[in-house]
N, C-alpha and C positions, 0 to 999 in steps of 0.2 A: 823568650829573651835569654841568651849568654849570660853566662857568669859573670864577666868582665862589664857587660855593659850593666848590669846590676849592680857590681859594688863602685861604676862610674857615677852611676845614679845614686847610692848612697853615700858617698863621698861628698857629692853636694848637696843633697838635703837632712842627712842624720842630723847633723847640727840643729838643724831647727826643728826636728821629729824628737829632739833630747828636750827640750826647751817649750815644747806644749804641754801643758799642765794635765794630770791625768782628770779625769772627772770616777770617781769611787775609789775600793784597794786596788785592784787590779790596773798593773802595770807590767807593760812590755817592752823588748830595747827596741831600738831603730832598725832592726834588722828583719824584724818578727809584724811588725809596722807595714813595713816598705813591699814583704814579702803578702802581707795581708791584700793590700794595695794592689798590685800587682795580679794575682789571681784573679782579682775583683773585676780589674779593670778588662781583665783578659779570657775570662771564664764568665759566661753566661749562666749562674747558678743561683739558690740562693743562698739567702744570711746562714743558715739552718745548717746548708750542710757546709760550708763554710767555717763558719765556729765547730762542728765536731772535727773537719778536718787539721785546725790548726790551735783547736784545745783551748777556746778563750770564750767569752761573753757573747752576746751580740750586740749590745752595748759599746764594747770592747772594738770588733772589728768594724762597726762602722763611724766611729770615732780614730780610729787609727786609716779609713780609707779617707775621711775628707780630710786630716792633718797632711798626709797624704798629695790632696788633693791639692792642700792650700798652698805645700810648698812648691809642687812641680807650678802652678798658674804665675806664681812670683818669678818664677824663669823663664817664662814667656818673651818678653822681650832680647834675652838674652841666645834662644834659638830659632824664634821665630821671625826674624828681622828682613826689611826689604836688602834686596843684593847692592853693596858699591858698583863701583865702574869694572872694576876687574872682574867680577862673578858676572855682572851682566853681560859681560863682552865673552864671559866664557859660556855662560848659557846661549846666545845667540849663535853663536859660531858652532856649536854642537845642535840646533835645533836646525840652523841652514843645511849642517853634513848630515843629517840625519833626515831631516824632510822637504827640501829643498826651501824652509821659508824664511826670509831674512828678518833679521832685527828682534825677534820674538824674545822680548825679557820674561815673560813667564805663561802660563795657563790659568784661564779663571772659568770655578764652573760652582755649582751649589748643590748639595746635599740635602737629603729631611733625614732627620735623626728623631725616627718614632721613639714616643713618651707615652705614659700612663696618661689620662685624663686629668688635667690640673684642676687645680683648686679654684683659681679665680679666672673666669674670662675662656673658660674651655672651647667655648664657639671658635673665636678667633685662631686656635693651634690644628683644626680640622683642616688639611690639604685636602688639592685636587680630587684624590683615594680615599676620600673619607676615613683618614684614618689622624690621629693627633699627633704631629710632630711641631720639630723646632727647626729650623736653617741651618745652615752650616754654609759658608763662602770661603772657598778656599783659592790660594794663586799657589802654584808650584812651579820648581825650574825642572828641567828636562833627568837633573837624577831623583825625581819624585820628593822631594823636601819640599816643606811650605815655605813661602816667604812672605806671606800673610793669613790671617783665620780671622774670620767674625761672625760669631756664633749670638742666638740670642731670639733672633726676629720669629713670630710664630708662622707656622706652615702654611698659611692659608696667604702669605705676602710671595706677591711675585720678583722673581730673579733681579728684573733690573731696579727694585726699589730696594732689595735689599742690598745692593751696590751702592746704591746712592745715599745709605748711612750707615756702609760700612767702613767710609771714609778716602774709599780708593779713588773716586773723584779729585780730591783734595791733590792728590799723587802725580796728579796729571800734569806735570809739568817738564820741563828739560832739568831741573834740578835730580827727578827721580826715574826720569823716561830720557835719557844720555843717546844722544846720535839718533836722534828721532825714532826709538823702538816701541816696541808696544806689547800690549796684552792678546792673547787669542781667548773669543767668546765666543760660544753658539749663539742662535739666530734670539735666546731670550733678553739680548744686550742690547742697548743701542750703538750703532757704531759712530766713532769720533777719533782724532787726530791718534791716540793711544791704545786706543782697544776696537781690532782688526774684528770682524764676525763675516760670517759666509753673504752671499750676493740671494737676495729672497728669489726661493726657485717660481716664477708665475708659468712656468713652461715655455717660454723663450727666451733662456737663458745661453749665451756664447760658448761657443768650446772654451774658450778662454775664461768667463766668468765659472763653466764648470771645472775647472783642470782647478783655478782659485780654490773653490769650495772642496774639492778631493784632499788639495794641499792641506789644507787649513783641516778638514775633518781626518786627515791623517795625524796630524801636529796634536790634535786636541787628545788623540786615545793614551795619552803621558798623563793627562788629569785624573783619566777614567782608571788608570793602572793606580794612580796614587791615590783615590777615594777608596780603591779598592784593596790596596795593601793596608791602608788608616783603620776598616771596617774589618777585613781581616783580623789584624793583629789584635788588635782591642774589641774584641766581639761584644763589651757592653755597649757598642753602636748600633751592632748591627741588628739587632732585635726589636727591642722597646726599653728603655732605661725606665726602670724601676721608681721613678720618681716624679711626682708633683708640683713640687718648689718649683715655678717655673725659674724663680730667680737663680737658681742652685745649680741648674743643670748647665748653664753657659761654662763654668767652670769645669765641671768632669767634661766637657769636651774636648774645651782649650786644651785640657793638661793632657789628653791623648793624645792632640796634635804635634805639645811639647816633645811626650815617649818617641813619635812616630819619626820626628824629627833627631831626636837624641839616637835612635836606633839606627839611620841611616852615617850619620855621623859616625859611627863606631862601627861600621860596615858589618852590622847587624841582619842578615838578612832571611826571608822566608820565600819560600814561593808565593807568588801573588797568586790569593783564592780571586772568583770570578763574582765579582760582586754587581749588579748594577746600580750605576750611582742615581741616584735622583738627583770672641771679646769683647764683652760687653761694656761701650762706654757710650757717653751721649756727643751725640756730632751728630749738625742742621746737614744735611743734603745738600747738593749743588745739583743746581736744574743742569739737561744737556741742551743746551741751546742750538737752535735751527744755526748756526755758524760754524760750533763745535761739529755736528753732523755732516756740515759739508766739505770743513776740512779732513775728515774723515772718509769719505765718498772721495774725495783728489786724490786721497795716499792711497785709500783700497785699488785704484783705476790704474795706480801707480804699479805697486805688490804686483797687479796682475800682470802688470807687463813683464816686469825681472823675473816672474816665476813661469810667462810661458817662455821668454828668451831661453829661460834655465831648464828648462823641459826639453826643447827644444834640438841645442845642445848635447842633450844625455845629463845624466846623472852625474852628481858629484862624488867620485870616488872614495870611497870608507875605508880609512887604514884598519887593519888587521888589529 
């Protein structure tokens, strides 16, 4: 992380890193805090060397990483937000120039973000891999920022039910899908009026249905790069997160999504390592209904036309 984008970051949450009460003597400012945090979230280490690194308890610095914690999750809404009209009209317009496919408001794909073995109910966090994780749901626009996360579901839950209470069903409307755009999903989605996913390969599939699916699996490697720059940056993703609380961990996620986000914003950036990818509140699911599905199948049939016409064509020219 830059200097700059550090004391950005400080700037808005010291005030509340001043304002948590210590727990024993030992106190440290909001600086000493932020920088604890930080490391933590970004260094795959432990407590141990940790505290000898920056001369405190351990007590001390994991107390100073969830204060930390509690305040980036509180800014959640404030940069993690669905795009207006004009973001969206600028994300499509850059996803059409860039991969020839129209209307695309954003990318949705899921993570497992391996955990220790939790305390209650460990069966249920065992994914495919047998190994213990949690979900991660994320939608990003085309400069890799999120514009939604929902974090929380145990690993052994498949993609498209953890969509179906991650709330983004609810979303599905012209209020939040403007000029008829939509989501791009892999084949774990169900498709409907909003959310585009590839044409299931049974081996007689059209040039046309595959040029679709090229499109569409070209458009989607923007998730892959932003799961991958997320896992990156904040390497206590990309390992196993030290922790059990299964309730606890939705939090240090979100608040990486927050960084991941705040860091693009402050044109923060790193080389994207090579990672492969695999909010916790209560919301009832919405069924996709045999209706939903088929207006979804009339727009895909549709897509496919304007993208092989646009193929067709040639390519749409990329200014310099």
């Amino acid at each position: 992380m830059e200097r700059n984008t550090f004391y950005f970051l400080l700037h808005l949450i010291g005030p509340q890193l001043k304002n948590f009460p210590f727990i024993g003597r030992e106190q440290i400012n909001s600086t000493k805090q932020l920088l604890i945090a930080i490391y933590v979230l970004a260094t795959p280490d432990s407590y141990r060397s940790i505290c000898e690194r920056f001369g405190v308890a351990r007590s001390t610095a994991w107390f100073s990483v969830k204060r930390v914690v509690r305040a980036l999750y509180s800014l959640r809404n404030c940069f993690i937000r669905w795009p207006n009209y004009e973001e969206a009209e600028t994300t499509w317009t850059n996803m059409q120039r860039l991969y020839g496919f129209p209307k695309v408001l954003g990318i949705i794909d899921g993570t497992h973000i391996n955990i220790a073995r939790p305390k209650r109910d460990a069966n249920s966090y065992i994914n495919r891999k047998g190994r213990f994780s949690m979900q991660l749901q994320v939608i990003c626009k085309h400069d890799l920022s999120f514009i939604h996360v929902f974090a929380g579901m145990p690993g052994c839950v498949h993609d498209m039910r953890v969509f179906l209470y991650s709330g983004v069903q609810q979303y599905c409307t012209p209020e939040f899908f403007p000029e008829d755009s939509h989501l791009l999903g892999d084949a774990a989605y169900s498709i409907q009026k909003n959310v585009m996913v590839p044409f299931y390969d049974n081996g007689h599939l059209t040039r046309r249905q595959k040029e679709f699916n090229r499109n569409l699996s070209s458009a989607r490697t923007i998730i892959e790069r932003a799961i991958g720059l997320l896992k990156g940056r904040w390497r206590y993703l990309l390992d196993k997160l030290p922790m059990t609380r299964t309730d606890l961990i939705p939090y240090y996620v979100v608040s990486c999504c927050v960084l991941h986000n705040i860091c693009l914003l402050k044109n923060d950036a790193i080389e994207i390592p090579v990672v492969v990818p695999e909010m916790l509140h209560e919301m009832e699911p919405l069924a996709i209904t045999n209706e939903l599905r088929e207006e979804g199948n009339v727009k895909r049939n549709r897509l496919m036309e304007i993208i092989a016409n646009n193929n067709f064509q040639g390519p749409v020219p990329q200014s310099s």
